[in-house]
C-alpha positions in Angstrom: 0.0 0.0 0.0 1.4 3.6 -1.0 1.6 6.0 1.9 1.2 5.1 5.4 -1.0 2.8 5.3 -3.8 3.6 8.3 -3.9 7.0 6.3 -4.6 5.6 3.3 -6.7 2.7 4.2 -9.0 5.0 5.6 -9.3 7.6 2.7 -10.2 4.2 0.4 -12.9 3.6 2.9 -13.9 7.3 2.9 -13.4 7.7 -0.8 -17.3 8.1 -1.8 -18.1 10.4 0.9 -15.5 12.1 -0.1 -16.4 12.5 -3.6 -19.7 13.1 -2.6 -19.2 16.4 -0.4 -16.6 17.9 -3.0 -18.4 17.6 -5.8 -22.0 18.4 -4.3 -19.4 21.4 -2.9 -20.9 20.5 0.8 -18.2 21.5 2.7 -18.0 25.3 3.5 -14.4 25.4 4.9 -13.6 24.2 1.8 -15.4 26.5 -0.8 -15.6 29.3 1.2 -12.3 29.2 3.5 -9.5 27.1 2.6 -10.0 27.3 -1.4 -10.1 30.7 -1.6 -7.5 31.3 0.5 -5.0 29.3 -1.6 -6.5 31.0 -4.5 -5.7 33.9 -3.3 -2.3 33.3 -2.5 -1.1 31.7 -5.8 -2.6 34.6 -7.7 -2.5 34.5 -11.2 -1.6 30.0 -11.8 -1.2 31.1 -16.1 1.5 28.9 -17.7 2.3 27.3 -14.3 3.2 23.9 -14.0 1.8 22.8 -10.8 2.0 19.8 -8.4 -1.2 19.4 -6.5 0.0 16.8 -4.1 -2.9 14.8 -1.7 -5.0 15.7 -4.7 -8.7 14.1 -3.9 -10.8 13.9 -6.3 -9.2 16.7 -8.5 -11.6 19.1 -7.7 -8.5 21.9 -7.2 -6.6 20.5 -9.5 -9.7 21.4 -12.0 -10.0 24.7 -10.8 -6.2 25.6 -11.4 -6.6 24.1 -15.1 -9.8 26.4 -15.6 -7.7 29.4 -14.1 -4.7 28.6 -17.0 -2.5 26.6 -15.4 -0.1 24.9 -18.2 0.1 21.6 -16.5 -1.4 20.2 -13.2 0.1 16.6 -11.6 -2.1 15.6 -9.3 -0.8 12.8 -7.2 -2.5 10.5 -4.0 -2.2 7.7 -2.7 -5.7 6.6 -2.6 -6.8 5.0 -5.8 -10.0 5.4 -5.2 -9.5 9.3 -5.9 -7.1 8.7 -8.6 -9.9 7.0 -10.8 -12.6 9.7 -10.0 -10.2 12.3 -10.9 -9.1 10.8 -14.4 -12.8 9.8 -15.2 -14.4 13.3 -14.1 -16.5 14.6 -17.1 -14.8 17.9 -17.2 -11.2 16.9 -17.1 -8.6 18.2 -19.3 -6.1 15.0 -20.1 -4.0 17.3 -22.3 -3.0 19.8 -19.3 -3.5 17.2 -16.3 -1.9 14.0 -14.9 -2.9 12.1 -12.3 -0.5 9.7 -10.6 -1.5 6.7 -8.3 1.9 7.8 -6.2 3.2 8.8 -2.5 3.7 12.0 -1.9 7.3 11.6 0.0 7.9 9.7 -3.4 6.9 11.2 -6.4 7.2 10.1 -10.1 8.6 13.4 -11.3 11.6 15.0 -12.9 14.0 16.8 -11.1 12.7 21.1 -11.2 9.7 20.0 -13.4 6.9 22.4 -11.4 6.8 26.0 -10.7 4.2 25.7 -7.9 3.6 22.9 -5.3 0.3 23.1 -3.4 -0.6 20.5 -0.4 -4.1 21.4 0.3 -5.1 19.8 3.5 -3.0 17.2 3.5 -2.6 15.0 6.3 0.9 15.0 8.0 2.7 11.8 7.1 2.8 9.3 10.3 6.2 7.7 9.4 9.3 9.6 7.9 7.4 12.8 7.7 9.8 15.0 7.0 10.1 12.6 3.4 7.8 14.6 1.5 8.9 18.3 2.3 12.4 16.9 0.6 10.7 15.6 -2.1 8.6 18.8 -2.7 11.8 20.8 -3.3 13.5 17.9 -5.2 10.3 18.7 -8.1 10.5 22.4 -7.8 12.1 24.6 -10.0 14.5 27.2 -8.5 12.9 29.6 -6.5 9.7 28.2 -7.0 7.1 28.3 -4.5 5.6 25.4 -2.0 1.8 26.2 -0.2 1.0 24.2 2.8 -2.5 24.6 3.8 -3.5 21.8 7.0 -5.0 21.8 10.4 -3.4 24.4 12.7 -0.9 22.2 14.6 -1.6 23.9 17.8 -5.5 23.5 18.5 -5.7 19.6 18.3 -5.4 17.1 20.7 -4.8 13.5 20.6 -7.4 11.0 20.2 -9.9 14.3 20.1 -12.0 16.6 17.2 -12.0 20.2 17.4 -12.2 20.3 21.6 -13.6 23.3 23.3 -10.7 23.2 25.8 -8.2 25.3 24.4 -5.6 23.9 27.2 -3.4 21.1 25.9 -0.7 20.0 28.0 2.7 20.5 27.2 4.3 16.8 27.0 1.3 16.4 24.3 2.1 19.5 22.5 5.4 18.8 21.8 5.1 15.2 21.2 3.4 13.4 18.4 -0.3 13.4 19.0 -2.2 11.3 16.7 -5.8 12.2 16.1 -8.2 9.8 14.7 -12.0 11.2 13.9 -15.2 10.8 12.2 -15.9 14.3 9.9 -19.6 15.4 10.1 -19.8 17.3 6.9 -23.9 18.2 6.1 -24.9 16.0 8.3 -23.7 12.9 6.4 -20.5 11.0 8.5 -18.1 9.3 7.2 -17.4 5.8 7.3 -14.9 5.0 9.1 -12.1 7.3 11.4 -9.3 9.3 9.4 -5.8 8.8 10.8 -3.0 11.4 10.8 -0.7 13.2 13.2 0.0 16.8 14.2 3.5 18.1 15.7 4.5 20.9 17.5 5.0 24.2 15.2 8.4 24.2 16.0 8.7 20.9 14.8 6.3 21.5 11.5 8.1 24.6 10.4 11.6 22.6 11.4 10.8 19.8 9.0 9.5 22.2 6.1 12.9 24.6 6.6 15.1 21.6 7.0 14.1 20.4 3.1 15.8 23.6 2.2 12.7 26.1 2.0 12.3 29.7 3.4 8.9 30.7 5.1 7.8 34.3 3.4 4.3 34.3 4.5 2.0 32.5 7.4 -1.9 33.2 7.2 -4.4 31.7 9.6 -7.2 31.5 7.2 -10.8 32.1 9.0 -14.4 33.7 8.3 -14.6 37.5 7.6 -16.9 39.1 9.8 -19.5 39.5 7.0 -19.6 35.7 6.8 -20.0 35.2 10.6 -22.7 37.9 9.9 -24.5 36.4 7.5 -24.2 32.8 9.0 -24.6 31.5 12.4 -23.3 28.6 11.1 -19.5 29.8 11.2 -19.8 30.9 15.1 -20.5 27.6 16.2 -18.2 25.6 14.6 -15.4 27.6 13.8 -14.5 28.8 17.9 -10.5 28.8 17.5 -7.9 28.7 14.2 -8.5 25.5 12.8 -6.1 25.9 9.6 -2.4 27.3 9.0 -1.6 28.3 5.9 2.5 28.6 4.7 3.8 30.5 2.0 7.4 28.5 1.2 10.3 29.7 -1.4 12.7 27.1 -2.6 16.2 28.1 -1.9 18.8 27.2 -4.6 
């Protein structure tokens, strides 16, 4: 099995809901947080060449294509998500390629992508540090690396989104591994998603480690007008729940 494989076991088992809540476009801290937050960082995506890696479905993969990327690679380890990607009714097989392939070991040239764009993708359980490497292996010179998760500081271990903001030191600074159900619309998924969160010390060690520079950190979250115009975003969105990292390949 590509990947660590309780990640990726569970992502086959989720694959349909998964599916199901991008395309139906269920999930508003997708379409109207985290997307358009990246979005708005990469700018203008004409002519780039661009690795979506932890690509899904290849919903944003899509999106970069429609916005005039020149070539999008999306890569998972979930086959599941590979297939629905490449069979999608609106894909563009000329400017896209999607790879059955781990992350920490991709199936790409040396420099061959301007852009590398990990959109919630869940931090690797063994050898983590693999895939920030490998990321700056595929990029071009001075090209750029986005990494949009879960903020590393506001989960727990073997917890959701807790309404305890304490968490004790010895977990914070350890591996905590968080396995949960998502609730998206109502519908849950099938079985418990598996990853792990590190300190930010540690995060933003591996990432500068691989031989990137930070030039931008955002905490994406609703504007007021949202939490205005939907109640929705008060309840469930109490704390930072993403981190967003703006990354510059050094030579």
């Amino acid at each position: 099995m590509l990947g660590d494989e309780q990640v990726t076991a569970a992502y086959a088992r989720n694959a349909e809901f998964w599916i199901e809540i991008v395309r139906e476009r269920l999930d508003p801290f997708q379409t109207e947080l985290t997307d358009p937050a990246l979005l708005e960082a990469i700018g203008s995506a004409a002519d780039l060449r661009v690795l979506d890696a932890g690509c899904g479905e290849g919903a944003f993969a899509r999106e970069l294509i429609r916005r005039g990327a020149g070539h999008v690679y999306g890569v998972d380890t979930c086959a599941e998500f590979i297939a629905a990607a490449r069979a999608h009714p609106e894909v563009d097989a000329a400017r896209s390629t999607f790879l059955h392939a781990d992350v920490a070991d991709l199936p790409l040239p040396d420099g061959s992508v301007d852009l590398v764009v990990a959109n919630r993708l869940p931090n690797g359980i063994a050898q983590p540090e693999r895939r920030f490497h490998e990321f700056h292996r595929v990029l071009s010179p001075n090209g750029r690396l986005l990494l949009l998760g879960m903020h590393p500081c506001f989960y727990r271990a073997r917890a959701e989104r807790n309404t305890d903001t304490d968490l004790p030191l010895d977990a914070y600074f350890g591996v905590r591994t968080v396995e949960q159900r998502f609730t998206v619309a109502g519908r849950v998924s099938p079985c418990p998603s598996h990853q792990t969160f590190y300190s930010l010390e540690t995060y933003v060690g591996m990432v500068t480690d691989a031989g990137f520079a930070i030039t931008g950190l955002r905490e994406p979250r609703p504007t007021p007008e949202q939490r205005r115009s939907d109640p929705w975003w008060d309840r469930n969105f109490t704390r930072p729940l993403f981190l967003l990292l703006d990354c510059r390949r050094l030579r």
